[in-house]
N, C-alpha and C positions, 0 to 999 in steps of 0.2 A: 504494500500500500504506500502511496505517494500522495502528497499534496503537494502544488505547490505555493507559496505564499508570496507575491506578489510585490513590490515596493521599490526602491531606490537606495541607491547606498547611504541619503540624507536621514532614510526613514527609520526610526525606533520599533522593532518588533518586539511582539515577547518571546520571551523564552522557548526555541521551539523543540520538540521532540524530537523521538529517530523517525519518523517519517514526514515531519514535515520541512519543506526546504526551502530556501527565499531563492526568487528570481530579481533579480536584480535588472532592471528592465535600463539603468546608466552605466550598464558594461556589456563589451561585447562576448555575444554567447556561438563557439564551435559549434558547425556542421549547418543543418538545413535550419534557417531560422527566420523573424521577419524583423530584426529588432529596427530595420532602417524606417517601420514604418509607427513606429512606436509612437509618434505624437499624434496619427490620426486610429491607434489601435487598441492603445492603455493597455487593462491587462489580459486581451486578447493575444499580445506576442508572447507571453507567460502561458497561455493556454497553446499555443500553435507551438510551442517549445515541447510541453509535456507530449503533445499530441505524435511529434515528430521522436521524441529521442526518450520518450517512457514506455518502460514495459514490465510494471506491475499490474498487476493482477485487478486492483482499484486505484483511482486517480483520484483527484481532488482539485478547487482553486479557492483561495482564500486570499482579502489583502493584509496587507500589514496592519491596518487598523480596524479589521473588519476580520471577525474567527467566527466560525459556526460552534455553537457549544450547545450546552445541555444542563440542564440544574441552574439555570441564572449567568453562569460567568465561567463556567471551566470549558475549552477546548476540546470538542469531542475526541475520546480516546479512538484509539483504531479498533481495540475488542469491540467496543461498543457501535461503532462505523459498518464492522463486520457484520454483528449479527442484526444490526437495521437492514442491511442490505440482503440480506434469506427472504424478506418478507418485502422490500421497496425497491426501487427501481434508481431513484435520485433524493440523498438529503440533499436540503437546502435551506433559506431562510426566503417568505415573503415580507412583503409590504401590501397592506388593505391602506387605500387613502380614506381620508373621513367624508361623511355622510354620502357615500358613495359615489363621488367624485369617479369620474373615469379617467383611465390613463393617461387618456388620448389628450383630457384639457389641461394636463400636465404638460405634456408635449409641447403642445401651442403654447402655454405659459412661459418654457424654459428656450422657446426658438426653433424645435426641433421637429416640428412637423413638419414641413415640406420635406424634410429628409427623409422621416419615418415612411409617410405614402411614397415616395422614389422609393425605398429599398424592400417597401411589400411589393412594387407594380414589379421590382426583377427579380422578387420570388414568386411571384405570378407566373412572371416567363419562363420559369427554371421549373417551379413546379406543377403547375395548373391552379385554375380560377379559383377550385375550389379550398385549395392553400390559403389563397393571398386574402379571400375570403373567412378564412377563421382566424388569419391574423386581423385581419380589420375587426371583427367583434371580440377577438383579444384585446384589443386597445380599448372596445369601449364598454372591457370594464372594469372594476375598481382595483384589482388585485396583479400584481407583478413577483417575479422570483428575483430576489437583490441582488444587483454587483456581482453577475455573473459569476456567481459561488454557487458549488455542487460539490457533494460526493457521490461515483458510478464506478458501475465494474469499467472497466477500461475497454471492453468492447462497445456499450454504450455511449461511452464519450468518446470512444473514435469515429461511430456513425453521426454524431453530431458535432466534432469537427469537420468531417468529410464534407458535411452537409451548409455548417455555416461558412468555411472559407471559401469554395464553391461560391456563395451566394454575395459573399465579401468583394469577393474580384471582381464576379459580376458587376456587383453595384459601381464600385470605385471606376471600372469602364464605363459605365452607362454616365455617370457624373461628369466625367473628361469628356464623351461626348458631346454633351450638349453643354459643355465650358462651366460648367456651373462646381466653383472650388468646393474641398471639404471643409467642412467644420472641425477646430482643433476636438480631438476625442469622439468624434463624431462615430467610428464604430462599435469602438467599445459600446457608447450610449445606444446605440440602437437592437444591437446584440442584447444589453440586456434585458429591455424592454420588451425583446420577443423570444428570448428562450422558451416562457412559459407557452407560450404558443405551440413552441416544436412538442415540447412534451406533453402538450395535451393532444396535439395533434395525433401524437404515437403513440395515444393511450399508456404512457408511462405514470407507475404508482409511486408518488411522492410524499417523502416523509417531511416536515416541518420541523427544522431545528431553529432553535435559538438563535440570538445575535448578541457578542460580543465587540463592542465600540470601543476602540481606544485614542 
């Protein structure tokens, strides 16, 4: 089992165990990687890392100030990682906005809707209507999986790297297309906003972990 935990060499982690590792997304990392694109990626190149050059059993992504835990504030052990995983598919942690606010006018609030409809129309075309169509009533409703943080068997989360970098490239041509520049973090942010999508899509059973903020 691997996690890996996300951040900078500026950034203060906690303490971390034997499986979880920092990615250090301000140094460069050996073999197939993306880090050139790290300012419009965040900690998707931390993910496309694991993806390319992990080969444990389960995977994980966590950030430096941001831990999935259990009981209020402890770091989920891996025993306990493990035997969640016999019976789920993906931990994770959500966010429900209040009074059921939907995603979508979060989006429009923070800037980033016209990005969001661009990069469901090139999962439209990657995937069918019917796709781009559950993501669009994923956005309009209350509920998101945070910051791109998961724990999966490592088969799982190579069919959904497979799946989102595919979609990544896509999008980032389609954008160069029609001139229209990225937004700094712009994929990170929209990757996270529709993970929950994919996995609802693929009927995956998700367990809800805690959130530890540092």
């Amino acid at each position: 089992m691997s996690i890996y935990v996300v951040g900078s060499s500026k950034n203060t982690f906690l303490p971390l165990d034997g499986f979880r590792t920092k990615f250090l997304v301000d140094q460069k990392h050996e073999g197939d990687n993306i880090d050139f694109l790290n300012g419009f990626m965040c900690e998707l190149t931390g993910l496309y890392y694991m993806w390319k050059h992990c080969t444990d059993d389960i995977v994980g992504l966590e950030h430096y100030r941001r831990y999935l835990c259990y009981n209020g504030a402890q770091p989920i052990p891996e025993a306990m990682a493990r035997k969640l995983l016999e019976t789920n598919d993906v931990l994770c942690t959500t966010v429900t906005y209040p009074y059921r606010t939907p995603v979508k006018k979060y989006l429009i609030n923070n800037g980033k809707a016209d990005a969001t409809m661009n990069f469901i129309t090139v999962l439209g075309a990657i995937y069918g209507k019917a796709y781009s169509d559950h993501c669009l009533n994923y956005i309009n409703g209350d509920t998101h999986i945070l910051g791109n943080m998961f724990i999966a068997k490592k088969e799982l989360a190579d069919k959904y790297c497979d799946y989102l970098f595919k979609a990544m490239t896509m999008y980032m041509a389609s954008e160069a297309k029609y001139h229209r520049p990225l937004q700094p973090r712009i994929c990170g942010y929209l990757s996270e906003f529709l993970f929950g999508a994919w996995v609802s899509w693929n009927g995956k059973r998700i367990y809800r972990l805690g959130l530890r903020m540092i």
